[in-house]
N, C-alpha and C positions, 0 to 999 in steps of 0.2 A: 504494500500500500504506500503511494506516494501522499506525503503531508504539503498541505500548502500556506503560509502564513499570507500571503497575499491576494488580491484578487488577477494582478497582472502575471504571477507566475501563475496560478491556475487557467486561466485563457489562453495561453502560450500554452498549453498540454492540451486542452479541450479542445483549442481548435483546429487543430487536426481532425479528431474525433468527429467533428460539426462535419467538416469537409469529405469526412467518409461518407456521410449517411447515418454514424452511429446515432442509438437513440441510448441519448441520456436519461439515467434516474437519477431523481435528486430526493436526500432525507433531508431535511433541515431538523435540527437537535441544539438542545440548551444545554448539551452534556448530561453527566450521571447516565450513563447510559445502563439499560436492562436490558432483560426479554423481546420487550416491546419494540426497541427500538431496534434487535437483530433481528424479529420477523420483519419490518418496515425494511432492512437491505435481503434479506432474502426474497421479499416479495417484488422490490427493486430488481434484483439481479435474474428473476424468473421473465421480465418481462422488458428488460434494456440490456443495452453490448458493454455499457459501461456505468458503475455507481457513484457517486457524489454522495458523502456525507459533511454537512454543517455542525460545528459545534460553535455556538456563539449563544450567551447569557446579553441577550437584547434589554440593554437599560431601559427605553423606551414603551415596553410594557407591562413594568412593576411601578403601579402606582402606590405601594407600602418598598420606601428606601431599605427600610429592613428585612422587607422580603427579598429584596434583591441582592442582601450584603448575605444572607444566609442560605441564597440558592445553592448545594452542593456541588464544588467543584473536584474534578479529581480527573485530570489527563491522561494519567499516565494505565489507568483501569479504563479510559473511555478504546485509546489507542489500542488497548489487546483488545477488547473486544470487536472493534471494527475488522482488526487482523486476523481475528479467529472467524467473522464472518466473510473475508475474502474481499473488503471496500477497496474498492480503486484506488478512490481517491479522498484524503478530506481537508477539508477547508477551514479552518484553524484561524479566522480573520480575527485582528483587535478591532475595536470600536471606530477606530480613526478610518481604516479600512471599510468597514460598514458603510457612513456616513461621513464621507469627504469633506473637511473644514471649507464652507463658501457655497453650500450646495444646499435649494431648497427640497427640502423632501416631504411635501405636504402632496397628498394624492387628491387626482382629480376625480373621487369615488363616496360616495356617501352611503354610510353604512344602514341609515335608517332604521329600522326597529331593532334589528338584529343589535344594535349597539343599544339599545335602551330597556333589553329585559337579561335577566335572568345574572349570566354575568358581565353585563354590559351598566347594568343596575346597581351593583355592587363592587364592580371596578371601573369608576371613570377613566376612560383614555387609555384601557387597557385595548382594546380591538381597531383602534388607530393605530397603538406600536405594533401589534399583531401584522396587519396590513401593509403598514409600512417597510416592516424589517423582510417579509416573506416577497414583497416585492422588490426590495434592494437585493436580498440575494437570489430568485429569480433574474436579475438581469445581471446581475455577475455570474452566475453558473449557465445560465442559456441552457435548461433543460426542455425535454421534449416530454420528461412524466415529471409529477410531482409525486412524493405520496406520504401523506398524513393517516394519521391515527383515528379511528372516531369517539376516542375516550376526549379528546376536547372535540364535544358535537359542535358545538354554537361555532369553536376556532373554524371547524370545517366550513360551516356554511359562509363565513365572513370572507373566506378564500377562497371558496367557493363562485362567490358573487361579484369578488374582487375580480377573478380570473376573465371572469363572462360581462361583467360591465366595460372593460378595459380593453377585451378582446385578446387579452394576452397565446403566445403561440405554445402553449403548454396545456396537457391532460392530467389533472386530477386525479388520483387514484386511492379513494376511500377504503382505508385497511382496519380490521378488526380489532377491539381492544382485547391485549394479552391480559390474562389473568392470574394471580397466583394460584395454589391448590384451592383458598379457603374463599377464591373469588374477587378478593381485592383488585381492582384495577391495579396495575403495576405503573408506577409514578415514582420521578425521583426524587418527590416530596415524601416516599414512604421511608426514605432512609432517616428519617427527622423524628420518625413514631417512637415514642416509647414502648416499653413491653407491653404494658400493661394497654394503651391504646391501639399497639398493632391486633392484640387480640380481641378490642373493641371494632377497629375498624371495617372490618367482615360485613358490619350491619348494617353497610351502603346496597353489595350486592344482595345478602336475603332481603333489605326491601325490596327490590327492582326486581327481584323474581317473587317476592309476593305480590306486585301490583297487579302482575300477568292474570292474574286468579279475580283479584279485586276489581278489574275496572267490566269486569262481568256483571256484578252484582252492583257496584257502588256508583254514582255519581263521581267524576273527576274533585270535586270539592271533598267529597267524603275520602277519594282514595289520597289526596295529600294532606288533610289531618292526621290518618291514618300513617302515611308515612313518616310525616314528622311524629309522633309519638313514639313511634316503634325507634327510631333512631337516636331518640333523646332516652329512652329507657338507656340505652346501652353506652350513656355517658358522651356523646357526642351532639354540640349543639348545631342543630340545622340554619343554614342559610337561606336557601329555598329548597323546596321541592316544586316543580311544574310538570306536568302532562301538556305536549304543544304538538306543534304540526311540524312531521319534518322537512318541511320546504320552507315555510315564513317561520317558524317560531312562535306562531300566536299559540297564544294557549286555549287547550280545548276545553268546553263547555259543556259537552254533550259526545259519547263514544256510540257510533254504529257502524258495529258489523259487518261485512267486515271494511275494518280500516286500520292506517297502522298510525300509533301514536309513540313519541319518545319520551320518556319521562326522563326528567333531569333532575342531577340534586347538585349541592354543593353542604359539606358541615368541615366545622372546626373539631379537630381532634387536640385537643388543650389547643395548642399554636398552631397548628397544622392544619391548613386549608386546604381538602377533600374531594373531588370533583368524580363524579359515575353519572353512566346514562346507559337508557336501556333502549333499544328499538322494540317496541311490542305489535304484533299483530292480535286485535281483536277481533 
């Protein structure tokens, strides 16, 4: 695996690549690398000649400075892992690099509701740096896939819409959230859990797979009481829980059959902010 600390010696290697035909895959990562992030190059490398991984901790969308001083970093465990999944290449850029001093980087995209619920609601300005950062390094990597995670559903759709308002010449590829044994999404905000909260945490997914059952019987109103209670018994306080549509994000009001709804949640496990989502078909 070749490491690139620049974006001009990574172009000087890619473009070649361009010039073949090759179809690039691009991961973009905040580091801490898992599971998650080595199915995201395996399913990369099932479907492009060559992989691009990002590791860059984006200032731009931590609106808590202390969340961003205590995001985990760790190079040297990210780099085996890329190498034990066989990544071409990765891109290792500092901040300066990202966002060139004298350059406006304000997009001409409006994010509209998608910014205004769920976590757009509870992290101002965080799906502007989302947006921004995923399009600076789109245009330094000049990939032909992208491919994200759907454990951040809402991050998807904002890229999503970003890609398709913009016109951008790149394919989105929506990839599964990996899980541990006990179901937890895999996040590298889990390395922050304590014991005793990692084995609180679990009871993101048993909601999300009891709602599957619940939104049979219950009104949408009923099944997110229900979910926040079930998750506050277990020591973790709830942020939201929503049942929404998975194209706009509006939240649903009324479930028929069949239809497929996502329900989302977000809780704090002592400091540790929490994020799962389910796609359910009712």
């Amino acid at each position: 695996m070749k490491i690139f600390r620049t974006a001009e010696e990574l172009n000087n290697v890619l473009q070649d690549h361009r010039s073949n035909g090759d179809r690039i895959g691009f991961v973009p990562t905040m580091g801490a690398l898992h599971s998650g992030h080595a199915s995201l190059i395996e399913e990369a490398k099932s479907k492009c000649d060559r992989v691009v991984c990002s590791i860059f901790v984006n200032p731009t969308q931590f609106n808590d400075p202390g969340d961003l001083e205590k995001y985990p970093r760790r190079p040297e465990q990210d780099i085996s892992v890329l190498e034990a999944h066989e990544c071409d290449f990765l891109f290792y850029p500092s901040v300066e690099d990202v966002y060139p001093e004298g350059m406006d980087y304000r997009l001409d995209f409006e994010l509209g509701y998608l910014d205004e619920t769920m976590e757009g609601k509870f992290r101002p300005g965080h799906f502007q740096g989302v947006a921004q950062v995923v399009y600076q390094l789109l245009s330094i990597v000049e990939p032909t896939h992208l491919f994200m995670g759907m454990k951040d559903f809402q991050q998807l759709a904002v890229v999503d819409k970003m890609i398709r308002d913009m016109e951008l010449p790149v394919k989105l590829i929506p990839c599964d959230t990996v899980r541990e044994p006990d179901g937890l999404a895999m996040s590298s905000r889990n390395l922050r859990l304590s014991r005793e909260m990692r084995a609180s945490a679990s009871v993101l997914y048993e909601t999300l797979q009891m709602v599957k059952i619940w939104v049979l019987k219950f009104n949408p109103e009923q099944v997110t009481q229900m979910a926040i209670e079930k998750i506050r018994q277990k020591g973790l306080k709830p942020e939201y829980f929503e049942l929404v549509d998975p194209q706009t994000l509006l939240p649903i009001h009324k479930v028929h059959p069949p239809m497929v709804v996502v329900a989302c949640v977000a809780a704090y496990a002592d400091e540790v902010r929490l994020i799962d989502n389910m796609v359910i078909k009712a």
